[in-house]
N, C-alpha and C positions, 0 to 999 in steps of 0.2 A: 214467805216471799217465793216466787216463781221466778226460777233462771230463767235465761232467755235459751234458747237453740245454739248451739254451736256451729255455725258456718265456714268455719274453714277446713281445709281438707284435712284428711283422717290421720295421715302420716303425722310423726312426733316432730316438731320443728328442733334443729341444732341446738345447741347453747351458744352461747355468744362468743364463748373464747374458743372453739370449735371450728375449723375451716369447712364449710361446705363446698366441694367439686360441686356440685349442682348448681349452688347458687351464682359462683364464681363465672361457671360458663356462661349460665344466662344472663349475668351482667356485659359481659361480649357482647352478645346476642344484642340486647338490650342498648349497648352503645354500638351500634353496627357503623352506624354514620360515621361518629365520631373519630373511631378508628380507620374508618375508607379515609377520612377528609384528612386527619393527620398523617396517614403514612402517602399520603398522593402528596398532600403539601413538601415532605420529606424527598419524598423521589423529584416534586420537580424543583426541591431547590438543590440534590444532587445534580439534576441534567445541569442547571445553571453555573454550580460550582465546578463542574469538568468542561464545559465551554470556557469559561474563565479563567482558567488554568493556561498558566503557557504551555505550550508543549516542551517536551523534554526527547533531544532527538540522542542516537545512539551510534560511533562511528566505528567501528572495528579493524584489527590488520594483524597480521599472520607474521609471526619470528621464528627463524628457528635459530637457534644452539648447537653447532657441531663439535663432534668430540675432537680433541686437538691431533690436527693431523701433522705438522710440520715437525721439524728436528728440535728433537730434546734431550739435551744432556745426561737425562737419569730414568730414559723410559725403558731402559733394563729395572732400574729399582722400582717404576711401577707397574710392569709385568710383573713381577714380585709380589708386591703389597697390594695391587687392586687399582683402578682406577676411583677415586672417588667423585662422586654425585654429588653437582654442583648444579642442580635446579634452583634449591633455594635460594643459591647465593643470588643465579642473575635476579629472582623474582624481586629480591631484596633492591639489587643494582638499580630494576628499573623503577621502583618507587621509592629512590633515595630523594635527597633534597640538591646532590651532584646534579641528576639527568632532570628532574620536574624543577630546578630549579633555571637551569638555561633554557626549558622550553617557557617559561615564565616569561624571560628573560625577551625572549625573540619574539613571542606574541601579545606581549603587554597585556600578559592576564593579570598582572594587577593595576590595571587603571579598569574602570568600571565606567561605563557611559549609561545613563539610566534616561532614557526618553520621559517628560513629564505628558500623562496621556490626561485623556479625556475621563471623571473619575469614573470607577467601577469596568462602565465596558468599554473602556478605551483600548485597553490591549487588545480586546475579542474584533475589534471594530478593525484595529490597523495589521491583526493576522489573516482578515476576510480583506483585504486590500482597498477598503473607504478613504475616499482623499479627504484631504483637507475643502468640506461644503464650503460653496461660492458664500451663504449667508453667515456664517459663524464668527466672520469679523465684525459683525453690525450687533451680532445674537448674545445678550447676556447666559442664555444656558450654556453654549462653548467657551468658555474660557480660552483666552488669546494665546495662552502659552501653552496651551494643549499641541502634540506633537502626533501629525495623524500618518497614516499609511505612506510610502516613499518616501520621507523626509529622516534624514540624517545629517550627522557631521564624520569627521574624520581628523583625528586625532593625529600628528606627525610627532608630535614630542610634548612629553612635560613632565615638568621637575616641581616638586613639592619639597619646600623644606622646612624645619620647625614644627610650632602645634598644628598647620594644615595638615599634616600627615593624617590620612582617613578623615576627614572632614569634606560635606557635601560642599563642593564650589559648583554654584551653576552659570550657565553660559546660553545667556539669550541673547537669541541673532537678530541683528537690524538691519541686516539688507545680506544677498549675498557674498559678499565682501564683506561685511563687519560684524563685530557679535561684540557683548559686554558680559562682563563677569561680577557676578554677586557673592556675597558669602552672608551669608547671614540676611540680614537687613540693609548692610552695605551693600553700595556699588562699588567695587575698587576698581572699574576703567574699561575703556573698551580696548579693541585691536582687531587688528583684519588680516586676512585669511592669509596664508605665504609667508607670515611674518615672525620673527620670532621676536615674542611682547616678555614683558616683565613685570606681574605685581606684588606689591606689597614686599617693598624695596627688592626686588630677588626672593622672595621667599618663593614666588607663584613663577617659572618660566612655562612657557607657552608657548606651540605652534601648530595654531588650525590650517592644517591643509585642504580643506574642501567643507562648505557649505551646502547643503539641499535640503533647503526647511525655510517656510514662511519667516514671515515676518514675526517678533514674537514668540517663536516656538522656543523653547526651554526644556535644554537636557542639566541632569546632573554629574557631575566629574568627582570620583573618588579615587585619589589613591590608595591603596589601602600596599602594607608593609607586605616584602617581601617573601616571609615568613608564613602570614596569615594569606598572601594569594598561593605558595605549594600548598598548603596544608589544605585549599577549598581545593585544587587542583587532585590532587590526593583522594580524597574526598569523592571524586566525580570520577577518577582513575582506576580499573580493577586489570589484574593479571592473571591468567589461571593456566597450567599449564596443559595439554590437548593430549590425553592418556599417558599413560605411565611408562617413566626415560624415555618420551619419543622426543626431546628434547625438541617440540613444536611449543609457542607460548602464543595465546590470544591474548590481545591487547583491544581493551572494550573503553570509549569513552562517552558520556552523557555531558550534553550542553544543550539550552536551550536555540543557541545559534547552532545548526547544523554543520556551514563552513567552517567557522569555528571550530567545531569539535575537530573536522577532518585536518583541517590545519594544522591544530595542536597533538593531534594525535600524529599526525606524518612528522611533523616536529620530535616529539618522542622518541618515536622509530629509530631517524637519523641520528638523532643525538646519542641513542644508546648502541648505535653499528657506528658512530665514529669513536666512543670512548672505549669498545669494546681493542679496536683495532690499536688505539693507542696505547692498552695496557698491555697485548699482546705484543707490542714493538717494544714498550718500556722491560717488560718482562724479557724479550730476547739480551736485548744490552744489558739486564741488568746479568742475566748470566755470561753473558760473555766477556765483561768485565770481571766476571770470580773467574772462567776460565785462561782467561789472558794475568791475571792474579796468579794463579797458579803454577802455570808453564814454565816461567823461571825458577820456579824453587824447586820442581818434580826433575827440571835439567840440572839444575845442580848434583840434588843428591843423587842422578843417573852418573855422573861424573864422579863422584867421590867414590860409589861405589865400582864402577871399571879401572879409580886408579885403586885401590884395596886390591878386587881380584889379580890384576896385572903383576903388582908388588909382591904377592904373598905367593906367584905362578914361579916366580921372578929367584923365591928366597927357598923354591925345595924344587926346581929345575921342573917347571911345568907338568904338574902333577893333574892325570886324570880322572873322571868321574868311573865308578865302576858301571853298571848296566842299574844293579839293584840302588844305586843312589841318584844313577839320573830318571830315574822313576820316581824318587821319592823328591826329588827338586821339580818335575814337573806339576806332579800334586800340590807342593805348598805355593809357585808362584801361581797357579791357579786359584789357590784361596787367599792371596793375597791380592789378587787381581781385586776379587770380588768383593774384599775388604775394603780396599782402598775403593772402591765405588760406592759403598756403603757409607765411608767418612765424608766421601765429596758429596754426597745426597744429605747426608747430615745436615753439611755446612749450610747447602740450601734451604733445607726444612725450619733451620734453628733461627734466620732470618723473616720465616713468616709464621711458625707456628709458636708452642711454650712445648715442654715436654711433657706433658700433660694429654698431647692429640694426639688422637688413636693411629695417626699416621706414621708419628715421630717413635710411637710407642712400638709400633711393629717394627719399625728399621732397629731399636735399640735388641729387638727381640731375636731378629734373624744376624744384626751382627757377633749377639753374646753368643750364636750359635756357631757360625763359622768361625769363632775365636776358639770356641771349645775344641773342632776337629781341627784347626791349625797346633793347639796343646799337644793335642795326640800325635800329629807329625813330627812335633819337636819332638815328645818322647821316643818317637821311634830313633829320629836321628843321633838323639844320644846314645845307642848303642850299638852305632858305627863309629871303626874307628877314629883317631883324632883330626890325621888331617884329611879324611874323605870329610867327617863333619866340617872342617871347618871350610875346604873347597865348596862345601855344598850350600852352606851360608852364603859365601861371598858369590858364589852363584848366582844364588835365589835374587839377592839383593841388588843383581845388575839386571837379569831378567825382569822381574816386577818391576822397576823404576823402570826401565825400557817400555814395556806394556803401558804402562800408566802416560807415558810421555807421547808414545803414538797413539795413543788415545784422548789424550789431551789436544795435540796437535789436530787430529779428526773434527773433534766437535767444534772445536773454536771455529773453522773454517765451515761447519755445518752453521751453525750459530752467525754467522757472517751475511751466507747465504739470507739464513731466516728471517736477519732481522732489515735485509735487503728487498723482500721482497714479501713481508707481512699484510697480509688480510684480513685477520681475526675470524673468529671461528661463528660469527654472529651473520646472516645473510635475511633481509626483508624478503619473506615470500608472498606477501600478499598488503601491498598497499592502504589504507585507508580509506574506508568506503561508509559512507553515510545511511543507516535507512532511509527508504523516503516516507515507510510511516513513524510518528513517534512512538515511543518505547513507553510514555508519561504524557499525562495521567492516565490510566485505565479506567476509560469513561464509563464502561460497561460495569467492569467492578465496582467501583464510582457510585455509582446509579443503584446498582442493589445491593450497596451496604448501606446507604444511606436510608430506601427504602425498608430495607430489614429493621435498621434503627427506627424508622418511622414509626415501625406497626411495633417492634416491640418497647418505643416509651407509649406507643400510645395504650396497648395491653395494660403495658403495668402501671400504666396511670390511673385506668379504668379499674383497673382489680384495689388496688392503694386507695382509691377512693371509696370502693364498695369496704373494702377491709376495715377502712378510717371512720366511716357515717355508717351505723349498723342500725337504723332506724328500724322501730317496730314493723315488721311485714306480716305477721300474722296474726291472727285472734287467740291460739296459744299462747303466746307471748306474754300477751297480756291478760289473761287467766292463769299463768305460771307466778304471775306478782298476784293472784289472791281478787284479781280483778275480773267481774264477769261480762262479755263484752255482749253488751244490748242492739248493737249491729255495725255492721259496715256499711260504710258512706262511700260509695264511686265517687271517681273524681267527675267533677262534670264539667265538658266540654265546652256545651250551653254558658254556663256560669262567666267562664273564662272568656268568652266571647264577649257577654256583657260589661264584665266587671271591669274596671279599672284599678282598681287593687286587687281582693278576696276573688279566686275564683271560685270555682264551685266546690272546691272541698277546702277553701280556705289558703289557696296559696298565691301571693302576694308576687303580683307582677309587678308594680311599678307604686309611686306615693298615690292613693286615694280608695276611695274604702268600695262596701256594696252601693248598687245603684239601684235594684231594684229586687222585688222579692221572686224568686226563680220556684215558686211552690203557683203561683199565681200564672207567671205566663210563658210557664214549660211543665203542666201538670203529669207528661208521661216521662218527665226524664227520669234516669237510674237511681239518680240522687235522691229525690223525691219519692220516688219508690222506696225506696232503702229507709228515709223518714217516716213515710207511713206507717213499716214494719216497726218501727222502733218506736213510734206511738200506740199500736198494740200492747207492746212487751212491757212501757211505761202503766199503762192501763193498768194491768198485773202486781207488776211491783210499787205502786203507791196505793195500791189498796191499803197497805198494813201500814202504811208512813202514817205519823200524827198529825198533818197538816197537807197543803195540795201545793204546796210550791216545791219547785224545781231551781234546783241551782245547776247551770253549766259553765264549767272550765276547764283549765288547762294547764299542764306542766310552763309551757312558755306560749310566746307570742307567736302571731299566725299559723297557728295551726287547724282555724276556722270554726271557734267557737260562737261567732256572732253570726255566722252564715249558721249554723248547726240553729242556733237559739230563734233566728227570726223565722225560718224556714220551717222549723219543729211548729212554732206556733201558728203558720200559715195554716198547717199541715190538720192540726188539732182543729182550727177553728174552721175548719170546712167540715167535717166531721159534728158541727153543732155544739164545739164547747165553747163558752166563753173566755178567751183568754186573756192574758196580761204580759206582754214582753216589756222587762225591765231592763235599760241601758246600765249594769251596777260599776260598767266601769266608768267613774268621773278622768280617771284622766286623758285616755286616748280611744275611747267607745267612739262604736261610727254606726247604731243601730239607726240613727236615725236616716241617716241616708238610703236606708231599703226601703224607708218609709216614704221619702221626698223630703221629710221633715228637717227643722235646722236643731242643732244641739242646745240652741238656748230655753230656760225655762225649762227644764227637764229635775231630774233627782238630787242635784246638788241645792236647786234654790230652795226644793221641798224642805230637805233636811236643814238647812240653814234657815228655814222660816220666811223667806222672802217671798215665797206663792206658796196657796194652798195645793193640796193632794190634787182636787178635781180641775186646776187649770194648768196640769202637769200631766192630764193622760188624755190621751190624743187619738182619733181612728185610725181605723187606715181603709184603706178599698177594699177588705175582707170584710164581709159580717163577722160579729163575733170576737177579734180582735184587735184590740188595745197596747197599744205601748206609751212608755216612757223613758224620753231620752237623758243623754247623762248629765246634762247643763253645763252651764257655763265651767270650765274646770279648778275647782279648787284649792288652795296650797296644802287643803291639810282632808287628802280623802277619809283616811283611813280614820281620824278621830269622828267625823259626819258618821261613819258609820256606826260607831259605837256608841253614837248617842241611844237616849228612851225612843226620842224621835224614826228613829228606821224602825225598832220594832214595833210601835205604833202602826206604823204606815206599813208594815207589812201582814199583821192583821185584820187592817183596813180591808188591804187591797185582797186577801184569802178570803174575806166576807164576799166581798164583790163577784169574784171571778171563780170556775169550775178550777183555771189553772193556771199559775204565775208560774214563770219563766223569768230566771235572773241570771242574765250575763255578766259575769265577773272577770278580774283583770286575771294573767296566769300566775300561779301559785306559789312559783319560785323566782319571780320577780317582786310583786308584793304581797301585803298579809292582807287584804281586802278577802280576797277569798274564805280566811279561816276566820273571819269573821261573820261573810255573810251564810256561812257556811253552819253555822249554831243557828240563823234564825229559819230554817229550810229543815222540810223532813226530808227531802231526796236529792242526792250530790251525785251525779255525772263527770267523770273524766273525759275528755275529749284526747286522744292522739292522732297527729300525724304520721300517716305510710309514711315510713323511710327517713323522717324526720327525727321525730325522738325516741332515742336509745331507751331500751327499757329500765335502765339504771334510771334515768332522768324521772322516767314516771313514775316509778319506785321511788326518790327522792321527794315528788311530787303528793305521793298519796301517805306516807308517813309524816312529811310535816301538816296534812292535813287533821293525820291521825292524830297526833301531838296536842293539836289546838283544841281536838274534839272532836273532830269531825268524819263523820262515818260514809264512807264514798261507797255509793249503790252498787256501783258497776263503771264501763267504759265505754267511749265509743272510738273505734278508729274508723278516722276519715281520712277524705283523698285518698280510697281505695285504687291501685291501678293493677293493670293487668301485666305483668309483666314477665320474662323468662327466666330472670333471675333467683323467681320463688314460683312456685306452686301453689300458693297460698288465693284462696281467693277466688279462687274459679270458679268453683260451687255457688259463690254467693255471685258472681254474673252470669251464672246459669239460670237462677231462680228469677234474678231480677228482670233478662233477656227472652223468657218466658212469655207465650199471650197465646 
C-alpha cells in the first residue's frame, strides 16, 4: 500500500491534555468579533446603568473641639496627671443613637416618600426635568400612576401604629386637594390636603400639607422604626477627624436628595454644639454641688481644730513655735494642702471612672507618694520635744483646714460663675455645604469596569470554549491514532452558499440536506481540488484491496460524509471511471438530493425484494455516474443489511462499476457501518476540523476494529484556515496554486 503525502505543517502538534499559548491566542484572534461585540455590549450597558443610577450627593461642615478653657476645680490635678484625649470620645458622641437619633427625629428621616416612576427610565426622565406628556393620559405605555419631573407631595405628619409599621401605604392623588390611600389591594379612604384624616380605626394618622402631582400620580409611604432610620442614617454618616489633636472634625454626609443631606447634616451639627453645651453646664453643677457638699464639713473641722489649738495655748500659757518647727509645720500643711486636693479629685474621678483607669491610677500613684514624704515629716517631728510636737500638730491642723476652706470658698464662687455663663467647648466652623457634582455613581469607573468585565468573560469564554471542543485541527492528529490521512477538505464557501443543510465540508446550517453536486458547477473550488488529490491517493491504495468498493464514514453525524461520497464520485467519474454512489444510510441519507432525485425506491426496497437492482440505479448529469438512493426508511436497517441479499448486490454492482462508493450512517451511533464495512475492501474515516475530538475517532476506529474491520486511512474535512492553529497552511498553499 502507498501512504498518502503528509500536508500538514512540519512542527509536532500538542497533546491534548497540553495548553497551547499559541493555539489560545489565535483562538482570540479568531473570535476578534465576538469579543469587540461582547465587551462594547458590556460598556454600553455600563453607560446605561450609571445613567440609571440616582445620584448620590455629598454635604460636608467643619467642628472643632476646644480644649476646656473655663474654671475647674482640679486643673492643679491635671497639670499633674496630663490632660487626656478625648477625640475619640466626641467621634463616638457624634455617631451615638443620642445626637443621629433627634436629627431623625426633626427631619422625619424615617418616613420614606418613594415617587412610583415611569418603569426602568423613569427616574433618569424626572432627573433630566420631563413633565408629565400632554398624551400619556390617553397612552397605555405611560401608566397613570407614573410620577414624572415636578410633581411631589409634602408630608406634615404621620403616625403609623400596629403591623403598618414598615409596610408600603401608598397615596394617589385625585385632584389637588384630595388623595386616597391604598395598602395592599385595599382602598382604606380618601382625605384632603390641610387635614388631619384617620385610617384604619387610628391605626393610619395622616396630614398631607401640599399636593403638586396630576391626577393619578402615586407615591409610596413607609415608615420605617426608629432604630432602623439611625442605623441607615449612620450608614450614610462618616466622621474623621482633620490631623492629629488639632481637635478640627469633618462631618461628611451622602443622600440622594442634596437638601436633604444639608439639612440633616446642619441638623447634626446643632444638635451636637447644643448637647455639648448642656453637659458642660451639667458638668459645672454637678461639681459645684460636691463643692457646696463640702464647705460645711471642711468649716467644721476648721473650727474644731482652732478650738483644740486655743485650749491646749490656753492649758501651758501660750506656748510658741520655735523657728526649726515653724519650718517643719509649713512643710507638712503644704503636703497636706496637696493631699487633700488629691482626696477631692478622687472624689470626682470615682464618680465617672472604676479604679482600674489610667487616670484614677495615677492620682492613687502621686497620693501614695505624698503620703510617704508626709511619713518622713511626722518622723522628723517625733524627735522634737513633747509639747513643740504637739503645738505643731495643732498647728498644722488649723492651717490645712484653713487652706482647704479658702479654697473651697474660691471655686465654688469660680464654679458659680462657670456654670453662669457656659458655652461648651464645641464651636461650628464651617456650615454645611452640598457638592454641586455628585460624589455616586462614578460613571467613568462605571463604564470601564464594566467594559473590563466585558472583554474579560468574553476572553474566557472564548478560551473555555477552545479549551472545552478540542476538535481534530491537524493531520498529525490523526495519524497519531494509527490513521493515515488521504487529504484535507477546505471548507467551501461555494457549498455553503448553495446548501441548505451540508455546506461544503459538511457543516449543517439549518434542517435540509445537499442540493446539488458542487464537483459539477464549481469545478475550480478548493474543495474539489483537494477531492481530486484524494482520488489520485485512492488510485494507489486500492490497488492491493480485494475488491473496488469504497466505504465512507464517520465517528458521528454531520461531519460531511455524504458531500465527501457524492462529490468523490463526481470527481472520479469525470476522470472516465464508471462509478456507483450507494445511499447505505436507510435511515436519514439525503444522497439523493445532490442528485434531484426522491429517496423512494432506493436500497431499502432492493434489499427487501420489492424492486429489482436495475430499477434502483439511477443517472445523473455526469457521464459515468450512477447512484442509489437509501429508500423508503425502514424499522429494521441494520438486519436488511445482514441479509445474503446486500452481499449479492454488492457483487452485482463491483461487476458493473470501475468503483462503488457507499455512504454509511456514523459509527458511534449505529452498527450499519461495521457491517457494511466487512462487505468493502477499503474503509475511509471522515473527520471534522474542530469538530471531533481525537478520542471520539479513536473510539470510532476501534469499534470498527472490533467488528472486523480495517480502516485504510482518514480524511479531515471542513479544513479552515484559522490562527488558532498553524495546521493547514501548506495544504491551501498547494491548493491556492495555478
Amino acid at each position: 500500500m502507498t501512504e498518502p503525502s503528509k500536508t500538514a505543517a512540519s512542527h509536532s502538534a500538542p497533546a491534548d491534555d497540553d495548553i497551547d499559548l499559541g493555539r489560545l491566542f489565535g483562538l482570540l484572534i479568531d473570535h476578534k468579533w465576538v469579543i469587540i461585540f461582547v465587551t462594547l455590549l458590556f460598556a454600553v450597558g455600563g453607560v446605561v446603568y450609571a445613567l440609571l443610577q440616582p445620584p448620590v450627593y455629598q454635604a460636608d461642615a467643619l467642628v472643632q473641639v476646644e480644649s476646656k478653657n473655663g474654671p475647674n476645680p482640679f486643673e492643679g490635678l491635671e497639670s499633674m496627671m496630663g490632660e487626656e484625649t478625648k477625640t475619640d470620645a466626641e467621634l463616638g458622641i457624634l455617631r451615638s443613637r443620642m445626637v443621629l437619633g433627634q436629627a431623625v427625629d426633626q427631619e422625619q428621616l424615617d418616613l420614606t416618600i418613594t415617587p412610583r416612576r415611569f418603569p426602568v427610565v423613569g427616574e433618569f426622565l424626572a432627573r433630566r426635568g420631563v413633565p408629565r406628556p400632554s398624551f400619556a393620559e390617553d397612552s397605555a405605555w405611560f401608566p397613570e400612576e407614573s410620577v414624572w419631573a415636578g410633581e411631589e407631595i409634602n408630608i406634615g405628619e404621620i403616625m403609623v401604629a400596629g403591623e403598618l409599621a414598615g409596610q408600603a401605604i401608598e397615596l394617589e392623588v385625585v385632584d389637588a386637594q384630595h388623595y386616597r390611600i391604598h395598602l395592599g389591594e385595599e382602598t382604606l379612604g380618601e382625605g384632603r390636603v390641610g387635614a388631619d384624616e384617620g385610617f384604619l380605626d387610628g391605626q393610619l394618622q395622616l396630614r398631607v400639607a401640599e399636593i403638586q402631582a396630576g391626577e393619578g400620580a402615586t407615591f409610596v409611604l413607609r415608615k420605617r422604626s426608629r432604630l432602623g432610620a439611625i442605623n441607615s442614617l449612620r450608614g450614610r454618616f462618616s466622621v474623621s477627624m482633620q490631623g492629629k489633636d488639632s481637635g478640627l472634625l469633618n462631618l461628611s454626609l451622602k443622600d440622594t436628595d442634596p437638601q436633604r443631606a444639608r439639612r440633616t447634616l446642619d441638623a447634626i451639627s446643632q444638635i451636637y454644639l447644643t448637647q455639648n453645651i448642656q453637659r458642660q453646664a451639667a458638668e459645672a453643677e454637678n461639681s459645684l454641688a460636691f463643692l457646696e457638699e463640702q464647705a460645711p464639713r471642711v468649716r467644721d473641722q476648721l473650727n474644731e481644730a482652732e478650738n483644740a489649738l486655743n485650749e491646749y495655748r490656753a492649758q501651758r500659757d501660750s506656748v510658741d513655735l520655735s523657728i526649726e518647727t515653724q519650718s517643719i509645720l509649713d512643710r507638712m500643711v503644704e503636703m497636706e494642702k496637696r493631699i487633700n486636693e488629691l482626696e477631692f479629685a478622687e472624689t470626682e474621678l470615682a464618680r465617672r471612672f472604676t479604679t482600674s483607669h489610667p487616670q484614677y491610677q495615677s492620682l492613687l500613684e502621686k497620693k501614695a507618694q505624698l503620703q510617704r514624704e508626709r511619713d518622713q515629716l511626722e518622723a522628723q517631728v517625733d524627735s522634737l520635744p513633747e509639747t513643740q510636737q504637739e503645738i505643731l500638730r495643732r498647728s498644722r491642723d488649723v492651717e490645712v483646714n484653713q487652706e482647704v476652706y479658702v479654697q473651697l470658698l474660691n471655686k465654688i464662687q469660680e464654679m458659680k460663675v462657670a456654670r453662669a455663663g457656659t458655652v461648651g467647648n464645641v464651636r461650628i466652623l464651617d456650615e454645611a455645604v452640598v457638592y454641586p457634582t455628585p460624589v455616586e455613581p462614578r460613571k467613568k469607573i462605571i463604564v470601564v469596569m464594566a467594559t473590563l468585565l466585558g472583554a474579560i468573560l468574553a476572553v474566557g469564554g472564548v478560551l473555555l470554549y477552545g479549551l472545552l471542543r478540542r476538535g481534530v485541527e491537524a493531520p498529525k492528529q490523526l495519524e497519531a491514532l494509527g490513521l493515515p490521512v488521504y487529504a484535507t477538505v477546505p471548507l467551501s464557501e461555494e457549498q455553503a452558499k448553495r446548501s441548505g443543510g451540508l455546506t461544503g465540508g459538511g457543516k449543517r446550517h439549518k434542517k435540509g440536506s445537499l442540493r446539488d453536486l458542487l464537483a459539477l458547477s464549481s469545478t475550480t473550488d478548493l474543495s474539489i481540488e483537494a477531492l481530486r488529490g484524494l482520488r489520485t491517493s485512492l488510485h494507489f491504495a486500492m490497488l492491493e484491496a480485494t475488491d473496488n468498493r469504497l466505504m465512507i464514514t464517520g465517528p458521528s453525524p454531520t461531519v460531511g460524509k455524504s458531500f465527501i461520497s457524492a462529490n468523490l464520485g463526481a470527481v472520479c467519474a469525470q476522470a472516465g471511471t464508471r462509478v456507483l454512489v450507494i445511499d447505505g444510510d436507510m435511515r436519514k441519507g439525503h444522497i439523493h438530493n445532490a442528485f434531484g432525485g426522491d429517496s423512494q425506491g432506493g436500497l431499502s426496497e432492493v434489499l427487501s425484494g420489492q424492486i429489482e437492482l436495475d430499477g434502483a440505479i439511477r443517472s445523473s448529469k455526469q457521464p459515468n455516474l450512477d447512484y442509489i438512493a437509501r429508500g423508503i426508511a425502514p424499522p429494521n436497517p441494520s438486519e436488511l443489511l445482514m441479509q445474503a441479499r446486500f452481499t449479492s448486490l454488492m457483487e452485482e454492482v463491483s461487476a458493473r462499476y470501475d468503483l462503488v462508493i457507499i455512504d454509511t450512517p456514523p459509527v458511534l451511533a449505529v452498527t450499519d457501518a461495521a457491517i457494511v464495512g466487512k462487505q468493502v475492501g477499503t474503509s475511509l474515516m471522515v473527520a471534522r476540523f474542530g469538530m471531533n475530538p481525537p478520542q471520539e475517532v479513536e473510539a470510532a476506529k476501534e469499534r470498527l476494529e472490533n467488528s472486523g474491520v480495517v480502516l485504510k486511512g482518514a480524511i479531515l474535512n471542513a479544513m479552515e484556515r484559522k490562527a488558532a492553529t498553524s495546521y493547514g497552511y501548506y495544504g491551501y498553499y498547494n491548493y491556492s496554486y495555478k
